[in-house]
C-alpha positions as semicolon CSV with decimal commas, in nm:
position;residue;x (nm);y (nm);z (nm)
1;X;1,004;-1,436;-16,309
2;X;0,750;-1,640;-16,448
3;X;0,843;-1,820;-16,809
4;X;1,257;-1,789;-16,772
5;X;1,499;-1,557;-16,622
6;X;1,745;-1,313;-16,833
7;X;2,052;-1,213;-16,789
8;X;2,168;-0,806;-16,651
9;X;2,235;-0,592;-16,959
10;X;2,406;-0,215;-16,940
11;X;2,203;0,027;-16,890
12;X;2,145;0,270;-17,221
13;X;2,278;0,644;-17,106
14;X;2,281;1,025;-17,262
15;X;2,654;0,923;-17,369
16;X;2,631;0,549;-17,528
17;X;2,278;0,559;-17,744
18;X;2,436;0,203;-17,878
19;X;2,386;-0,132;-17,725
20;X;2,731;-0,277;-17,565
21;X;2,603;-0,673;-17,545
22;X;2,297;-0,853;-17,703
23;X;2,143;-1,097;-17,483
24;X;2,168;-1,425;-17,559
25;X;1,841;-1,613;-17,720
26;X;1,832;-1,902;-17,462
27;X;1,841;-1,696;-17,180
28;X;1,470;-1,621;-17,148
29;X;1,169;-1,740;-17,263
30;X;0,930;-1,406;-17,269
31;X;0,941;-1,068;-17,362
32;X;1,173;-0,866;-17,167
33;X;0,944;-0,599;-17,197
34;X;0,612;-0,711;-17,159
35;X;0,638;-1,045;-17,037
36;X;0,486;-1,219;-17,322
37;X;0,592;-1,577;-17,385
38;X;0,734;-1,646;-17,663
39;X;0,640;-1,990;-17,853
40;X;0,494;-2,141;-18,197
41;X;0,175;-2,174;-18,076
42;X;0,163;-1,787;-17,941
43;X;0,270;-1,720;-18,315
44;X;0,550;-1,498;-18,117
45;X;0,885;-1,495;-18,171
46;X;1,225;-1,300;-18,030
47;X;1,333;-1,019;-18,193
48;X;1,687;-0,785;-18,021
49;X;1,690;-0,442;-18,002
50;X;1,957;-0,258;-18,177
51;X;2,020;-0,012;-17,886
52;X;1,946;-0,182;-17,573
53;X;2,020;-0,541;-17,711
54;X;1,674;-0,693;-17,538
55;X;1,508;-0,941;-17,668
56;X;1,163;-0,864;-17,710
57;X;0,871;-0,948;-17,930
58;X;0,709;-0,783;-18,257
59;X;0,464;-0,564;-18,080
60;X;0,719;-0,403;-17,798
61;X;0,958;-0,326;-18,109
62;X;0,766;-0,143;-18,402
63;X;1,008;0,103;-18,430
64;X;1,256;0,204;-18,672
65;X;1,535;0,387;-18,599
66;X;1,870;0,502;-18,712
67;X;2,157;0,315;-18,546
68;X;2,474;0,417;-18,690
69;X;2,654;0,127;-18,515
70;X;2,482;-0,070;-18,746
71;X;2,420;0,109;-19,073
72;X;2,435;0,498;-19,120
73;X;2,087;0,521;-19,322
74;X;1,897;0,208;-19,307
75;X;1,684;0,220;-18,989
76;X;1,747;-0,063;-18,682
77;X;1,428;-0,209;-18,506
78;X;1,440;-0,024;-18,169
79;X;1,218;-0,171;-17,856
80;X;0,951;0,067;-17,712
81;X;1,168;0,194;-17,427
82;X;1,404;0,292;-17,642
83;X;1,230;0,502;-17,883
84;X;1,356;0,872;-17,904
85;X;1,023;1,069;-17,912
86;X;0,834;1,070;-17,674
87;X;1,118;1,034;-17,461
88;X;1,023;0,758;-17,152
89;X;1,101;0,902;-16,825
90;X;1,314;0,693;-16,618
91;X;1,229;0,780;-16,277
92;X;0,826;0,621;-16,161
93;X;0,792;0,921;-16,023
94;X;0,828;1,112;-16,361
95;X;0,650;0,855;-16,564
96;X;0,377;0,838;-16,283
97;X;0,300;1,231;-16,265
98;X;0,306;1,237;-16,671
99;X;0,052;1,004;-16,707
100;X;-0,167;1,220;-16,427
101;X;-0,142;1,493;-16,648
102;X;-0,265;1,325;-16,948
103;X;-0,567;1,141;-16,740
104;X;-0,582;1,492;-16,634
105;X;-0,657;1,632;-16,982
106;X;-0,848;1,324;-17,106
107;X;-0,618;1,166;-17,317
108;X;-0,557;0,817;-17,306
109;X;-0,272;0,691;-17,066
110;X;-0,054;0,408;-17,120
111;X;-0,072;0,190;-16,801
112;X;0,252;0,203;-16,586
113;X;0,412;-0,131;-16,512
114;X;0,338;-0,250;-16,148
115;X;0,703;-0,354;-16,120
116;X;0,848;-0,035;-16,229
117;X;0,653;0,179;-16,014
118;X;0,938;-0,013;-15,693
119;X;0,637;0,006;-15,446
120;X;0,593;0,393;-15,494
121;X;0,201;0,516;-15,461
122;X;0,013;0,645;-15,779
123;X;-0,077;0,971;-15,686
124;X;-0,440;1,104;-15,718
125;X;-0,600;1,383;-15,923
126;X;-0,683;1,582;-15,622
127;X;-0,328;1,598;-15,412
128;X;-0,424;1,815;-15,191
129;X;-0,691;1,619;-15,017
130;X;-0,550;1,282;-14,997
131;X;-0,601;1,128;-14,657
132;X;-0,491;0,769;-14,723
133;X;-0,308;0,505;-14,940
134;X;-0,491;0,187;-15,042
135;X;-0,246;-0,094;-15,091
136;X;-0,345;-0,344;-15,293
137;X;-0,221;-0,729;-15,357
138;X;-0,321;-0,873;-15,613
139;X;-0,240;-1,223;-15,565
140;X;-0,399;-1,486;-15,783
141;X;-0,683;-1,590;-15,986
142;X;-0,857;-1,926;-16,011
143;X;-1,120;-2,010;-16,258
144;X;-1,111;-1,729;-16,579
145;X;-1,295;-1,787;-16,919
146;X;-1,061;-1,915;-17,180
147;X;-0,976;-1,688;-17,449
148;X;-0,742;-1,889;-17,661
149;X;-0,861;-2,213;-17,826
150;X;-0,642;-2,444;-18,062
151;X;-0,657;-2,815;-18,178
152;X;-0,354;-2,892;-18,011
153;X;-0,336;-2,748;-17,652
154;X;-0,648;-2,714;-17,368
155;X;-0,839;-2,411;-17,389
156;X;-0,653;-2,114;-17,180
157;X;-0,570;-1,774;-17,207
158;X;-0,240;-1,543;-17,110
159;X;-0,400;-1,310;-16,816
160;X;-0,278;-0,978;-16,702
161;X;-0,463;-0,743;-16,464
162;X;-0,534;-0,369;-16,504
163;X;-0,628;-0,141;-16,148
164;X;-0,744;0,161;-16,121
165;X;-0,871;0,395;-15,842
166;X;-1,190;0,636;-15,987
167;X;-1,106;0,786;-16,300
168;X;-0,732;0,769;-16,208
169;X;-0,398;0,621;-16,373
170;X;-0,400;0,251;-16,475
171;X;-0,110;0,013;-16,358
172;X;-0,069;-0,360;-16,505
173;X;0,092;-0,669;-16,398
174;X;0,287;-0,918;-16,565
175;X;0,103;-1,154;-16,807
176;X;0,149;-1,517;-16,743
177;X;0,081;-1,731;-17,034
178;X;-0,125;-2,066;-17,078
179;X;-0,331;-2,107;-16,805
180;X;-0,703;-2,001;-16,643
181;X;-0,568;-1,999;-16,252
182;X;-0,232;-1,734;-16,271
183;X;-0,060;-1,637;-15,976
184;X;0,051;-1,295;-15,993
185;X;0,137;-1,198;-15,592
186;X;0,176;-0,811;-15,720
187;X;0,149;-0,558;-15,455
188;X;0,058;-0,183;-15,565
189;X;-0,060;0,122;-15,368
190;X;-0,245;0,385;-15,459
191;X;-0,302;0,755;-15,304
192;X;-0,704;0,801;-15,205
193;X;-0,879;1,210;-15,186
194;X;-1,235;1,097;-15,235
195;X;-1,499;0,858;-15,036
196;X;-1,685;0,780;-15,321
197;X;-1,371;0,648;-15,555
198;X;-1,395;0,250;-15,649
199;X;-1,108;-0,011;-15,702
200;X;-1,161;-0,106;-16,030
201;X;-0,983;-0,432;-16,104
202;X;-1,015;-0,574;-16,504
203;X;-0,856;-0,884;-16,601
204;X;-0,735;-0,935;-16,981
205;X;-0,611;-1,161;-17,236
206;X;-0,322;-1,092;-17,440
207;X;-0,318;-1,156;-17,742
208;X;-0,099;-1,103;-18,050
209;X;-0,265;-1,121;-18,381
210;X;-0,575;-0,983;-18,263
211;X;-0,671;-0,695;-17,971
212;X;-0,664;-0,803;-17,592
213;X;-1,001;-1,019;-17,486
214;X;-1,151;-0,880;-17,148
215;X;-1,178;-1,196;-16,926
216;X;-1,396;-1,022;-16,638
217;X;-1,388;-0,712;-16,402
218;X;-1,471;-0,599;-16,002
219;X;-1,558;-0,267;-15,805
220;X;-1,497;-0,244;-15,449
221;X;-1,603;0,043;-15,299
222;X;-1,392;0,212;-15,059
223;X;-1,619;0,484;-14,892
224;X;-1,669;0,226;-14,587
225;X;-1,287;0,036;-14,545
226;X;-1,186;-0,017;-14,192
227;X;-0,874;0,087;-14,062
228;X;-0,838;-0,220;-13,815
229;X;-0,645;-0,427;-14,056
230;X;-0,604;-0,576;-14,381
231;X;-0,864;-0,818;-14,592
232;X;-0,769;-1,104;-14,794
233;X;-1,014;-1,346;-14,953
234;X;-1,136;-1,386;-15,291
235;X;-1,393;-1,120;-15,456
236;X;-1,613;-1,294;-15,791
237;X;-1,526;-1,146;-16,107
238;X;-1,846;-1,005;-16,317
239;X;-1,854;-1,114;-16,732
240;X;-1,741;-0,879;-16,972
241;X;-2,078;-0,845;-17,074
242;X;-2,183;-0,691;-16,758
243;X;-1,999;-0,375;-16,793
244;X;-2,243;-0,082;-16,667
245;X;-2,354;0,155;-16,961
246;X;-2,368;0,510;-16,805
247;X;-2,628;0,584;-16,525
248;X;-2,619;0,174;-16,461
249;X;-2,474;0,019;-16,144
250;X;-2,283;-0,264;-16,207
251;X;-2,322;-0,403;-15,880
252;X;-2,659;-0,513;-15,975
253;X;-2,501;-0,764;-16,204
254;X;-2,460;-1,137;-16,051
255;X;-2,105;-1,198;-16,002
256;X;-2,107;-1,562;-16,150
257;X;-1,883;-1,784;-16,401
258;X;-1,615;-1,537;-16,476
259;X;-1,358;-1,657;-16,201
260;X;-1,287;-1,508;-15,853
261;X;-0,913;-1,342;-15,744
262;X;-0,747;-1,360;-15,485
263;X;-0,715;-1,020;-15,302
264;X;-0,516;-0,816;-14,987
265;X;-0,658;-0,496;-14,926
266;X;-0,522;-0,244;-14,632
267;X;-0,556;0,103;-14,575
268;X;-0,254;0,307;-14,437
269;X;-0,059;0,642;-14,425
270;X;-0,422;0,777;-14,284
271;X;-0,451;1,176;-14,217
272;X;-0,741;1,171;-13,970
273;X;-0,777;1,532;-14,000
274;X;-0,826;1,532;-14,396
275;X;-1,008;1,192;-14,403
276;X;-1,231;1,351;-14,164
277;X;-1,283;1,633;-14,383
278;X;-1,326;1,395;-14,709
279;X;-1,652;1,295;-14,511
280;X;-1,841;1,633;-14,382
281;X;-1,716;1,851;-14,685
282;X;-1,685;1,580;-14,970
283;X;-1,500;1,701;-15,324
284;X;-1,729;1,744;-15,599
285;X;-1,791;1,450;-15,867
286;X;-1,544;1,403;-16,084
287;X;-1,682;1,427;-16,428
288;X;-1,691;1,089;-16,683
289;X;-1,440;1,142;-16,955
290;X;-1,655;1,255;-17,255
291;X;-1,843;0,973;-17,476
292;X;-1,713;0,915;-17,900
293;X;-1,849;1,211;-18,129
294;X;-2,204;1,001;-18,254
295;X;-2,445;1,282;-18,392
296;X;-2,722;1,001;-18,331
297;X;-2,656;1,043;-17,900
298;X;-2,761;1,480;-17,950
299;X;-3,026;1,428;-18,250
300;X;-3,227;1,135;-18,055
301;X;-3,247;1,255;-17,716
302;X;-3,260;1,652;-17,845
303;X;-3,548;1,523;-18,058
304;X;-3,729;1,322;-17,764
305;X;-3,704;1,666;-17,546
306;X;-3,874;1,878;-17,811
307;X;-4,138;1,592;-17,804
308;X;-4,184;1,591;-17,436
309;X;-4,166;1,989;-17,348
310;X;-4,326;2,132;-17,709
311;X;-4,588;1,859;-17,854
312;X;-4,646;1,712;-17,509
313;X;-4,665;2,027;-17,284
314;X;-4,625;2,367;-17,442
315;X;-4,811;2,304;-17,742
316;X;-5,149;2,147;-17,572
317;X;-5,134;2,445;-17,324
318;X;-5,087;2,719;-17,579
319;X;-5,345;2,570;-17,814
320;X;-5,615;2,511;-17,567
321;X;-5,546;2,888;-17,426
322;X;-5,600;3,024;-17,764
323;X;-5,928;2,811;-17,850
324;X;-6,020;3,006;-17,534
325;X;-5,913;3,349;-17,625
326;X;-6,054;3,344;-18,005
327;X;-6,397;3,171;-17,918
328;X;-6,349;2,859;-18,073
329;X;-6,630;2,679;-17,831
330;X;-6,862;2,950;-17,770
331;X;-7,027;2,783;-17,458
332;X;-6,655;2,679;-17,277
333;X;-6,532;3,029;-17,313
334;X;-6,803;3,192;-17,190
335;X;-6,792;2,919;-16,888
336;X;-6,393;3,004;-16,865
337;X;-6,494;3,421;-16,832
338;X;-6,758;3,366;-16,567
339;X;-6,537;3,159;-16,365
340;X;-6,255;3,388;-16,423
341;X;-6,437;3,713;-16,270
342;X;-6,598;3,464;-15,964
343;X;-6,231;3,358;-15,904
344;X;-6,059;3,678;-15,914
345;X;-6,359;3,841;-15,700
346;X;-6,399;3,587;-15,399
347;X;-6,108;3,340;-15,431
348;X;-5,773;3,576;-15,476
349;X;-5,644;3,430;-15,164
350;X;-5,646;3,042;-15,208
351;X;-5,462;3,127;-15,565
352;X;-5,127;2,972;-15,434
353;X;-5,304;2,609;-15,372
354;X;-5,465;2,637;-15,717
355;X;-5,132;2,491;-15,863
356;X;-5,077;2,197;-15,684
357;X;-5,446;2,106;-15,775
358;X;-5,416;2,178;-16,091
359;X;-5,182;1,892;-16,118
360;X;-5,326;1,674;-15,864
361;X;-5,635;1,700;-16,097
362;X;-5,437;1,594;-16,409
363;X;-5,269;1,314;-16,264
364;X;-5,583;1,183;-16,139
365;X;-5,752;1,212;-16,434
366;X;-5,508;1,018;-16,634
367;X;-5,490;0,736;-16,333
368;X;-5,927;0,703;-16,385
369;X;-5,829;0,671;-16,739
370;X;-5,615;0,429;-16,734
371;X;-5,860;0,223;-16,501
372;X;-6,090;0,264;-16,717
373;X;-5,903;0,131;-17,009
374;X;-5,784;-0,154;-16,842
375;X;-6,165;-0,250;-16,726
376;X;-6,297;-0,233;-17,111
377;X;-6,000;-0,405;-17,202
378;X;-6,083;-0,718;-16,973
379;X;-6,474;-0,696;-17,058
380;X;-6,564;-1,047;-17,245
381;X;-6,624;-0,986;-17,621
382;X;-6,895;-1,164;-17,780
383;X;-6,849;-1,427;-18,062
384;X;-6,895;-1,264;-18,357
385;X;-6,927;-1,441;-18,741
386;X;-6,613;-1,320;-18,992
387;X;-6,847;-1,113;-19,165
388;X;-6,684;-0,817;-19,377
389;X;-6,800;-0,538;-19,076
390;X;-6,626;-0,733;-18,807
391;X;-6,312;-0,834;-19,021
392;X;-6,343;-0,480;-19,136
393;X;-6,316;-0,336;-18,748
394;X;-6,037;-0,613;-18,684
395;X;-5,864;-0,473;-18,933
396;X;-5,863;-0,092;-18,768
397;X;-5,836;-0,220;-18,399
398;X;-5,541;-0,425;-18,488
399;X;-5,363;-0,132;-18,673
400;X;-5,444;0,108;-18,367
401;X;-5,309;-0,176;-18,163
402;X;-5,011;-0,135;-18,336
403;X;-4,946;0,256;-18,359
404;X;-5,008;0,208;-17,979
405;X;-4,730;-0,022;-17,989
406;X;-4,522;0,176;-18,187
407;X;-4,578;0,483;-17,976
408;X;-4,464;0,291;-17,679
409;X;-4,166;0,112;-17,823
410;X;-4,080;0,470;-17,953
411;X;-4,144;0,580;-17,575
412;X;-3,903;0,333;-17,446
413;X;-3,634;0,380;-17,676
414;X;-3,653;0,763;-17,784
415;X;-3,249;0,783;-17,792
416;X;-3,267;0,513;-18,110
417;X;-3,351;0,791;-18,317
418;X;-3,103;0,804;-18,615
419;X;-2,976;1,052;-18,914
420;X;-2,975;0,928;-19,224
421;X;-2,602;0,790;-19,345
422;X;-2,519;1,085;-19,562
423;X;-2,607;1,334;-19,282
424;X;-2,338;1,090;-19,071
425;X;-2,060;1,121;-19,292
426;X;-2,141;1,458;-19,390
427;X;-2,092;1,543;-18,949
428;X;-1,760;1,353;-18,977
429;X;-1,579;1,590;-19,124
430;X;-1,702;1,884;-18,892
431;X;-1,454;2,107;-18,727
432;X;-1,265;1,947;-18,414
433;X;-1,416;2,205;-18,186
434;X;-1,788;2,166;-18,309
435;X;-1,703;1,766;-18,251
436;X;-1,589;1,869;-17,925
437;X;-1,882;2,019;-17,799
438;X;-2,135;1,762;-17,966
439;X;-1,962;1,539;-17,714
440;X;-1,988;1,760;-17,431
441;X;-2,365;1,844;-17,505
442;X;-2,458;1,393;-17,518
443;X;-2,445;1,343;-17,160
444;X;-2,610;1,641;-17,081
445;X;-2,873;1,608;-17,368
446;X;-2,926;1,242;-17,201
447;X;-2,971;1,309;-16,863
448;X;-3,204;1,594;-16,948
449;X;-3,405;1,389;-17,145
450;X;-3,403;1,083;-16,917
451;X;-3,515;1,359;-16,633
452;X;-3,812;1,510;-16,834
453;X;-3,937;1,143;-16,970
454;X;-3,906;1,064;-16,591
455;X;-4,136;1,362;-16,493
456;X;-4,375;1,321;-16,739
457;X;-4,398;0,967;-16,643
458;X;-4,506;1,063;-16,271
459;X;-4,730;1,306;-16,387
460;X;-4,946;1,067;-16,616
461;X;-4,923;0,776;-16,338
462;X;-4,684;0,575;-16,546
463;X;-4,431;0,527;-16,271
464;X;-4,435;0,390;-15,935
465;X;-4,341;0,694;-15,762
466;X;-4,676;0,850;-15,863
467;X;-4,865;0,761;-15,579
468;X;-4,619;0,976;-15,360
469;X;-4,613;1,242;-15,621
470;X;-4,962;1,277;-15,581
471;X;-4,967;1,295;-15,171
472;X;-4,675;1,564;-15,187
473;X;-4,896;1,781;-15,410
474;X;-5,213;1,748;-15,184
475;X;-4,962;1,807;-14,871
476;X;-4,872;2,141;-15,063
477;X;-5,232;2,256;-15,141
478;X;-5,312;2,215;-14,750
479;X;-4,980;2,395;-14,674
480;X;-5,078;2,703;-14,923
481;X;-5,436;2,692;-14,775
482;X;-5,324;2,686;-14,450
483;X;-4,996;2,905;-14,420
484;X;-4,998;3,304;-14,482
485;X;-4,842;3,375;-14,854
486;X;-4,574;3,565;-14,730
487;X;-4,449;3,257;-14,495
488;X;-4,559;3,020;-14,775
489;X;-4,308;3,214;-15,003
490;X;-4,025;3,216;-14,727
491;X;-4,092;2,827;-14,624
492;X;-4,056;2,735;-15,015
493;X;-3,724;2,953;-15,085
494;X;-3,586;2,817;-14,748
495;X;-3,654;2,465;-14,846
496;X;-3,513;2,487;-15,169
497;X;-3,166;2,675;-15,077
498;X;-3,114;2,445;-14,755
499;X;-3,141;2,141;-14,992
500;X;-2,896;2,296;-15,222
501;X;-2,671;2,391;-14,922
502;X;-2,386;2,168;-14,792
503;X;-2,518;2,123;-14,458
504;X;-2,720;1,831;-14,574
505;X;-2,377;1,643;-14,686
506;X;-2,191;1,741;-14,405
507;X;-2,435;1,584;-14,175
508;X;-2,494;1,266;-14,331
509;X;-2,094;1,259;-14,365
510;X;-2,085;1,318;-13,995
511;X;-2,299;1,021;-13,952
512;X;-2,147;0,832;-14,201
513;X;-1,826;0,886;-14,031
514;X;-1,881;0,775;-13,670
515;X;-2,055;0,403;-13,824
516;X;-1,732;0,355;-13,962
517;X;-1,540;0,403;-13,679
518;X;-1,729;0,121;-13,528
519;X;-1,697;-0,071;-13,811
520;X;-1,443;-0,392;-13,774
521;X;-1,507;-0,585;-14,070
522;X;-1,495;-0,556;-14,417
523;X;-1,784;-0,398;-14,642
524;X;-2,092;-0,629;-14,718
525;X;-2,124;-0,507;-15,064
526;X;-1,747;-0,669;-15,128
527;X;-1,887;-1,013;-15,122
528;X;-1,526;-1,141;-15,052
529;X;-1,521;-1,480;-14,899
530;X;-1,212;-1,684;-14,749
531;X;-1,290;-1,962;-14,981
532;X;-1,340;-2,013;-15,366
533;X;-1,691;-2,089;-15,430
534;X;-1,786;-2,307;-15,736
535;X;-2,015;-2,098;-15,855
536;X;-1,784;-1,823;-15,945
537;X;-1,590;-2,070;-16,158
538;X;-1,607;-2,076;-16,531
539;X;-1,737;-2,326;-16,745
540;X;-1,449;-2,328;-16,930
541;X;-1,247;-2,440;-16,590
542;X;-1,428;-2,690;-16,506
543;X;-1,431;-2,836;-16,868
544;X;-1,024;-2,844;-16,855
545;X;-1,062;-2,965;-16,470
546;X;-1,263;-3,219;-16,565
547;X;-1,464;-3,076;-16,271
548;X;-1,817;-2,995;-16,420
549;X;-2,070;-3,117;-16,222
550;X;-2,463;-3,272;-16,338
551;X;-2,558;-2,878;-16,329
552;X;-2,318;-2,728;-16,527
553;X;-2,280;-2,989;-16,772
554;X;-2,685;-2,952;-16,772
555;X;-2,714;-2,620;-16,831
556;X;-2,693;-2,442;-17,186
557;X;-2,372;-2,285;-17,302
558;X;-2,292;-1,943;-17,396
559;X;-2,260;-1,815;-17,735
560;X;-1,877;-1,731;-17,786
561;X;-1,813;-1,421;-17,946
562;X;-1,533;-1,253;-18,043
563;X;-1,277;-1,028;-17,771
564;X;-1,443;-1,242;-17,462
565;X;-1,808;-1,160;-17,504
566;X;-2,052;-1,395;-17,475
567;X;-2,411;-1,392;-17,551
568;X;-2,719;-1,447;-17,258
569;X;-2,867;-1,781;-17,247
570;X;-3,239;-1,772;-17,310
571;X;-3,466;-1,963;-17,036
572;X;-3,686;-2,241;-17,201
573;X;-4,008;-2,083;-17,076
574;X;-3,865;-1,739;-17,245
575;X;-3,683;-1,918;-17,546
576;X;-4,048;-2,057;-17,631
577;X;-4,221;-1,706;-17,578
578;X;-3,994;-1,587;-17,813
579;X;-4,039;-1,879;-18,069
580;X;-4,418;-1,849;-18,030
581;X;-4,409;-1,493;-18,098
């Protein structure tokens, strides 16, 4: 073991609650129970356990207990596995199917210890439809961002690595102390029900005064792992910056200066039968575990919806339907009844296209506005002398300019929409189950909104799928023109419950399926390679290496915050937009 060996104790048992020997000070160097190293610099230092006689550090032994071998009423400092309640199952298998239950219910589970686990697969949430185990080795790393920095020492960190399949239990390595390249060589398995599940791999600092630092993090996919053999090589490490917000995709992040580990991967213990089945009939998503109570995630995007469906839609609609009705232009409603009675007298049957038209009429109106916006706005203005009329009409263009702006920034960030700070400790102390379903109604109160601003962006020719919008709806006007109703009716139904049906999954699984049974080599999207590249090495590597190069040495260093974040470097042509502005 890395950092010192230790010496056997007794085991603690139902009859003997009291330790029988202490271990002996010199006889290791790190925590016997989280493999911390203990030192003056780590500002660590060894504490034993009254019933187990470890030696461990402060934060593994923050209990009190009573220990009448010792005193019969003063409480003993007792190590984490020791503690009474909750008792700590012994077997992995019981400490492995506990902490299901809790991911399970979505409360937080404590990672199990790769090397208590004795090569035994973490079972999934869904055990019924497991068709594989993924075993993973987790080898080494080469290249991490230094967390730790002291006058006295080189800048380094104490790593430890935290895997994951989906949403499933956590299991953590060892920690090895002092150094940005650890070597780990930890092999753990894991039991796979669903195609669309990730490897999530995080790598952290620990640290002792202060919370652990994230140091970087990958996803491999596993919907498209061969069964041929196993692949090693090294897979980049993303910042800790670049972790996804929800509905992002953190592959799009470049996969540079955070450090690269070295990986085995292998599929085995394969059920073709139910793997087979994972594929045409796949399990439904598993949903995220539900965001922090923040009244500001419903009000903003419940605020932004009422926008978009009542002062944007409804209200426009109703209003224009009721200047109609009640006469309010004499000369339109008189040209709305005559067309009316013409409509309902010759044109009953091309009613069903009148819809699609309708909007294809809309849309194009607001693309010829926006054309003709943009051609006044490039139209060359005339020199004009700062009388008081022209600094007079600066003055309102430039404050329609910016409610324009306004509108737009408010457009673009709709969800920024805050309470006032009373109203936000006043929702604090709601009841648990009203908090409860505020944070079952964000992500749903998101994605609605995010849908609807989406739509309404089509429909005014603000997005680039508006072109194609506008094609399906003319497509649909020539299908009502030219189809009976009756089959119009039964070709939309038909469309719309096929699309909904599994059939369209189990056919693109069936596909899916026989490429991968051609497939030999590993996935593209991996980007593992059989060598270290450079460019996945951190700064902070190559400045203890003595390794940086013209380039790196060149180029402008991140902002160091606290917990391993770092700030993006600015570009000099953006740095002096931003200075100019």
């Amino acid at each position: 073991m890395a950092g010192g060996s230790f010496h056997e104790i007794p085991r603690r048992t139902s009859e003997s609650s009291t330790c029988t020997e202490w271990v002996n000070d010199s006889a290791t160097d790190v925590c016997m129970n989280c493999h911390a190293r203990f030192g003056v610099m780590q500002l660590r230092r060894k504490h034993h356990c009254r019933r187990c006689g470890k030696v461990v550090c402060s934060t593994c032994s923050r209990s009190r207990e009573l220990v009448l071998e010792y005193h019969p009423a003063k409480p003993q400092r007792v190590c984490n596995s020791c503690v009474a309640a909750p008792p700590i199952a012994e077997n992995p298998e019981e400490a492995a199917s506990a902490a299901l239950e809790a991911v399970k219910a979505g409360k937080h589970a404590k990672p199990l210890s790769a090397a208590s686990l004795c090569g035994m697969p973490v079972p999934s949430c869904d055990e019924h439809r497991e068709f594989a185990t993924l075993q993973v080795r987790v080898i080494e790393a080469k290249g991490l961002l230094a967390a730790d920095f002291n006058l006295v020492s080189k800048k380094s960190s104490d790593p430890y690595c935290l895997l994951r399949v989906g949403h499933g239990v956590q299991v953590r390595t060892c920690t090895v102390g002092a150094t940005l390249e650890p070597r780990w060589d930890v092999t753990t398995a894991f039991r796979v029900s669903r195609l669309d599940s990730f490897l999530h791999l995080e790598v952290w600092d620990e640290d002792t005064a202060t919370r652990d630092d994230a140091l970087g993090f990958l996803d491999l996919s596993l919907a498209k792992v061969p069964l041929s053999r196993p692949f090693r090589g090294w897979v980049p490490l993303r910042p800790p910056e670049a972790q996804p917000l929800p509905g992002e995709d953190a592959r799009k992040t470049p996969a540079t200066g955070a450090g690269a580990v070295l990986l085995e991967v292998q599929m085995l213990d394969v059920k073709p039968v139910r793997r087979f089945q994972a594929f045409v009939s796949p399990l439904p998503p598993v949903p995220p575990p539900l965001p922090h109570f923040d009244i500001d995630a419903v009000y903003g995007p419940a605020m932004h919806l009422v926008d978009l469906i009542w002062s944007r839609f409804l209200s426009p609609i109703l209003f224009w339907i009721l200047d109609l009705i009640f006469w309010a232009s004499p000369t339109r409603t008189l040209f709305a009844l005559i067309l009316w009675n013409v409509g309902a007298k010759y044109c009953l049957e091309h009613y069903p296209a009148f819809f699609p038209l309708g909007l294809l009429c809309f849309m194009l109106r607001h693309y010829f506005h926006e054309k003709e916006e943009a051609v006044r706005a490039k139209r060359p203005t005339l020199v004009r002398k700062r009388t008081a009329p022209a600094i007079l009409e600066e003055s309102q263009a430039g404050s329609e300019h910016g409610a324009l702006s306004r509108q737009d920034s408010r457009h673009a960030d709709y969800d920024e929409a805050q309470l006032g700070s009373a109203v936000q400790s006043l929702c604090f102390v709601l009841p648990g189950s009203v908090k409860d379903l505020c944070r079952g109604l964000q992500p749903l109160l998101r994605t609605a909104a995010d849908g609807v601003q989406t739509i309404h962006d089509i429909f005014v020719w603000d997005h680039d799928a508006s072109p194609f919008a506008a094609i399906a709806l003319l497509l649909w006007a020539v299908l009502a023109e030219v189809l009976r109703f009756d089959l119009y009716l039964m070709l939309i139904g038909s469309s719309i419950l096929l699309a909904c049906s599994p059939l369209l999954p189990a056919v693109s699984g069936f596909s899916a399926y026989l490429s991968l049974l051609r497939a030999k080599t590993q996935p593209e999207e991996w980007g593992m390679r059989s060598e270290c590249a450079e460019e996945w090495l951190s700064k902070d590597y190559l400045d203890v290496k003595g390794l940086a190069s013209a380039s790196t040495s060149g180029s402008p260093s991140r902002q160091r915050l606290r917990h391993g974040k770092t700030m993006p470097v600015l570009s000099p042509s953006k740095a002096a937009e931003r200075s100019a502005h």
